[in-house]
N, C-alpha and C positions, 0 to 999 in steps of 0.2 A: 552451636550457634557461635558466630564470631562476629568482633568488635564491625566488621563492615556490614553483617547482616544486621545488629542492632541501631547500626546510624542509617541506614537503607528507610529499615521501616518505621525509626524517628523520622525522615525526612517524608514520607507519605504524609504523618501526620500535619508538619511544617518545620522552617526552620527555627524555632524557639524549640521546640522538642529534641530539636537534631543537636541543637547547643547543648540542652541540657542533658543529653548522652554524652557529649563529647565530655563535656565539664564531669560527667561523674564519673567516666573510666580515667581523667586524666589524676582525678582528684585520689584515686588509690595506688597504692606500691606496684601493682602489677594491676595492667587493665581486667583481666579475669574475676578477680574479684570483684568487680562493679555488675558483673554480666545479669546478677540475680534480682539487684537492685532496679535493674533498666528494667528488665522481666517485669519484674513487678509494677511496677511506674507506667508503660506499654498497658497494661492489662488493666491500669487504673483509668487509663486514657480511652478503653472501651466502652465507659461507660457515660461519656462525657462527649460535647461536642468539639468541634477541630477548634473553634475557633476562643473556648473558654480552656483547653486542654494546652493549647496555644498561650493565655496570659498568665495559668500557673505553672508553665516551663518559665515564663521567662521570670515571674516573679521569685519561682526558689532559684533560680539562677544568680538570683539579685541580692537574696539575703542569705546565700550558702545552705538553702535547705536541700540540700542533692541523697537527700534520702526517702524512704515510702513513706513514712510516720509522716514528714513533713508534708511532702507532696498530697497525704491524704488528710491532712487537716486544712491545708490551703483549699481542697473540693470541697472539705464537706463544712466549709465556714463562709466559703465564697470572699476569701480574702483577695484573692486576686484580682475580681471583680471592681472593687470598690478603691485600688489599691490607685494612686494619680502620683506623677510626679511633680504635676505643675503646682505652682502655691496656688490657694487659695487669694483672691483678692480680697481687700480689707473694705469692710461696708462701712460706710460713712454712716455714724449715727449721733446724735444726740449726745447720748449718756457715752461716750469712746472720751478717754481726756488727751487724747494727738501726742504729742512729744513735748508742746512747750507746757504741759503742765507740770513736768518732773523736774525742770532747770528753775 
């Protein structure tokens, strides 16, 4: 198997997967060395849907998790899932003491 045949059938999956191939062969001294990694990762992705296998590429992509360990805790925690970049808005309540109570 070569680096084209593992971003081929990264890209079946989508492109957050095909990134996260590309990021982990770039990330070692020689692409080869990655090759067992993707293996693995690919095979973790068979048991999962395209489009949940999808936001934990692109999550370990995010925080450098481009290994199996990683990859398999992000499935089996469902961090990816829950994971937002947007902020959270601020609920207006009561008991909140705003800004001007600190000055």
């Amino acid at each position: 198997m070569d680096a084209g045949a593992l971003s081929r059938w990264a890209t079946s999956i989508g492109p957050q997967t095909e990134g996260l191939v590309i990021a982990i062969l770039a990330s070692r001294p020689h692409p080869e060395q990655g090759f067992r990694t993707c293996l693995g990762i690919l095979r973790l992705f068979r048991d999962i849907d395209r489009n949940r296998a999808e936001a934990v590429s692109a999550r370990a992509v995010e925080i450098g998790g481009l290994n199996c360990k990683s990859i398999a805790s992000l499935i089996a925690n469902h961090k990816a899932a829950r994971h937002s970049t947007e902020p959270t808005a601020i609920v207006d309540h009561a008991n909140l003491r705003g800004p001007d109570y600190f000055h």
